[in-house]
C-alpha positions in Angstrom: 112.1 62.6 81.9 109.9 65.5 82.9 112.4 67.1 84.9 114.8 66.4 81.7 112.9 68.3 79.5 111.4 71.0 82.4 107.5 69.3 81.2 106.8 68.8 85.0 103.3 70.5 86.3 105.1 72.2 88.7 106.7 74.5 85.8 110.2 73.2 86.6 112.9 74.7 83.6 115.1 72.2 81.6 117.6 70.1 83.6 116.3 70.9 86.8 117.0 67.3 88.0 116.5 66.1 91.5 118.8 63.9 93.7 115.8 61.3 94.2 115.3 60.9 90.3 119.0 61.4 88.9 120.1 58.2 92.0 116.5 56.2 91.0 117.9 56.1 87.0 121.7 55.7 88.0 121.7 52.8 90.8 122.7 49.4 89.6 121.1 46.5 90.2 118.2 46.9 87.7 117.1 45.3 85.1 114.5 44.3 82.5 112.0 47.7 81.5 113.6 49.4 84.6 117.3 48.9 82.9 115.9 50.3 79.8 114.5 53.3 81.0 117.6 54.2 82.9 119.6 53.9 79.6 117.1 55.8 77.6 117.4 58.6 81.1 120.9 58.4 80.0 120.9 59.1 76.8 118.2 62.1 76.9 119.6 63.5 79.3 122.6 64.2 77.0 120.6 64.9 73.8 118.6 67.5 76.2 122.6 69.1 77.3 121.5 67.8 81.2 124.6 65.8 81.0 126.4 67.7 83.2 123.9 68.3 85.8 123.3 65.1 86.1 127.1 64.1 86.5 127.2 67.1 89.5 123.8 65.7 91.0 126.1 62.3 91.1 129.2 63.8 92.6 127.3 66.0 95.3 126.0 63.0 96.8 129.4 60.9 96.4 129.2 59.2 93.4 132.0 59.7 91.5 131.1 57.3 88.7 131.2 58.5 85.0 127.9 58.4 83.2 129.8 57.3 80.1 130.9 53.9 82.4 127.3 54.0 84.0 126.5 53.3 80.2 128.4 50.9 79.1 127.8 49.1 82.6 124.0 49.1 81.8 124.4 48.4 78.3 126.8 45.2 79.1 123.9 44.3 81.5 121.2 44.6 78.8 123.4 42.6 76.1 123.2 40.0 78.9 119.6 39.8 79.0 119.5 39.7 75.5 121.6 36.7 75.1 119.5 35.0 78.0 116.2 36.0 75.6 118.3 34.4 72.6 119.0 31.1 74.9 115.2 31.0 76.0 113.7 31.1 72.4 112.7 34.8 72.4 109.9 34.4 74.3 106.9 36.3 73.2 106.3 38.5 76.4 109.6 39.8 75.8 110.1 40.2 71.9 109.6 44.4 72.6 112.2 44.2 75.4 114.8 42.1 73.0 114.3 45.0 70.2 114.2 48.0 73.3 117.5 47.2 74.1 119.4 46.9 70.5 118.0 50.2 69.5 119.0 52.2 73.2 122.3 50.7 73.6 122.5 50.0 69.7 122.4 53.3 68.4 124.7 54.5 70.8 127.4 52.9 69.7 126.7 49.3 71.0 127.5 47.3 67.7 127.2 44.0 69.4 123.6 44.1 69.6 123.5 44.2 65.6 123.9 40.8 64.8 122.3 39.3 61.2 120.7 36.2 63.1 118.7 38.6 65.3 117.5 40.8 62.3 116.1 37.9 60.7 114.1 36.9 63.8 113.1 40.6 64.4 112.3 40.5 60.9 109.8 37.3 61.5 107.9 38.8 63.8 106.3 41.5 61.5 103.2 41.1 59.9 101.3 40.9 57.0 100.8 44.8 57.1 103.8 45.6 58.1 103.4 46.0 61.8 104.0 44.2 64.9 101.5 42.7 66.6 100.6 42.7 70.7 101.5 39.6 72.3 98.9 39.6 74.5 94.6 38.8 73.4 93.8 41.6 76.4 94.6 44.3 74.5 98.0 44.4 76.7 101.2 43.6 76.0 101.6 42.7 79.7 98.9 42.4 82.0 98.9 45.0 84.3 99.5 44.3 88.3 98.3 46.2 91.3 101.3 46.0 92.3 103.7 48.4 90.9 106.5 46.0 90.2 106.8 42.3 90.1 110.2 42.2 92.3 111.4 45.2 94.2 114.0 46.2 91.5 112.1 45.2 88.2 109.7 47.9 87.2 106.4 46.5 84.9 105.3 47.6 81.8 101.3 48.9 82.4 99.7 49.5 79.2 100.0 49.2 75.5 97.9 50.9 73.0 96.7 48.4 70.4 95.2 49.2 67.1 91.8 47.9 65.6 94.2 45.6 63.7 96.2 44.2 66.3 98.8 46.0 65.6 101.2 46.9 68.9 101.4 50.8 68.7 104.9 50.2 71.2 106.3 47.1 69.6 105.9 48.5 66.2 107.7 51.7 67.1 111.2 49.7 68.8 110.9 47.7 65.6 110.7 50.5 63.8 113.5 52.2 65.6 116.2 49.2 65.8 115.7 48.5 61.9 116.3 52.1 61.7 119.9 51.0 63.7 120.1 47.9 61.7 120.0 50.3 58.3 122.5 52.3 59.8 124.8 49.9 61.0 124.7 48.2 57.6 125.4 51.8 55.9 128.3 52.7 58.0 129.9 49.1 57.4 130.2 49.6 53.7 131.4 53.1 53.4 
């Protein structure tokens, strides 16, 4: 994302992407947090009008794949995972995953991550107050690992700011954003 946006430390400008990073958030073969990022890279990368850059960075080192299909690749991959979260219950450790990946691949067009059933369990999870709460007692929504990832293709979440209340600062704001895409899908449906 730094080299997205040109925040490095090392004063690169804007879309200044490197073959390591743009091949990294392209390969296949990911999936969980890892997947999400790479959609999210995907998807800032054309807000931030890298899109191009990254589709030469592809094409200079052979692959001629469009990001568009990259996309919907990934995004048929996270519906997948989704489902499998559905069929397992929506187990807790994952609940910020499940709404991570309605609102990246949702609000990009996605519509089959909108469904009513999954609102009203989204809906469930909220609290009292409003917000979201961690699903961890440690202050983490996963515990973190010395081990950078739990697989060699499945990147880790490693820390979650949680409020006095118990309130998940992360989980609250993917809530936050795939009602947003819920309110919007419902909107564009009636007109």
């Amino acid at each position: 994302m730094e080299e997205l946006l040109g925040t490095s430390d090392d004063n690169t400008q804007p879309c200044d992407v490197s073959d390591t990073c743009v091949q990294l958030m392209t390969s296949p073969g990911f999936g969980l947090y890892t997947l999400s990022h790479q959609v999210l890279y995907l998807e800032v990368s054309q807000q931030a009008g890298c899109g191009d850059q990254v589709e030469m960075t592809l094409q200079k080192n052979g692959i001629l794949v469009d990001p568009n299909l990259m996309m919907e690749t990934f995004c048929t991959s996270m519906l997948n995972e989704a489902m499998d979260f559905v069929k397992a219950g929506y187990p807790t450790q994952w609940q910020d995953l499940f709404m991570e990946q309605g609102l990246l691949c949702g609000l990009d067009g996605y519509r089959a991550f909108f469904r009513s059933e999954w609102l009203q369990v989204i809906l469930s999870w909220q609290d009292q107050s409003g917000c979201f709460k961690s699903n961890s007692t440690t202050g983490f929504a996963h515990k973190d690992n010395d081990d950078e990832s739990v697989s060699r293709r499945q990147r880790v979440k490693r820390r979650e700011k949680v409020l006095e209340d118990g309130c998940s600062s992360h989980k609250t704001s993917v809530a936050v954003g795939i009602l947003g895409g819920y309110v919007r899908y419902i909107l564009e449906a009636m007109i």
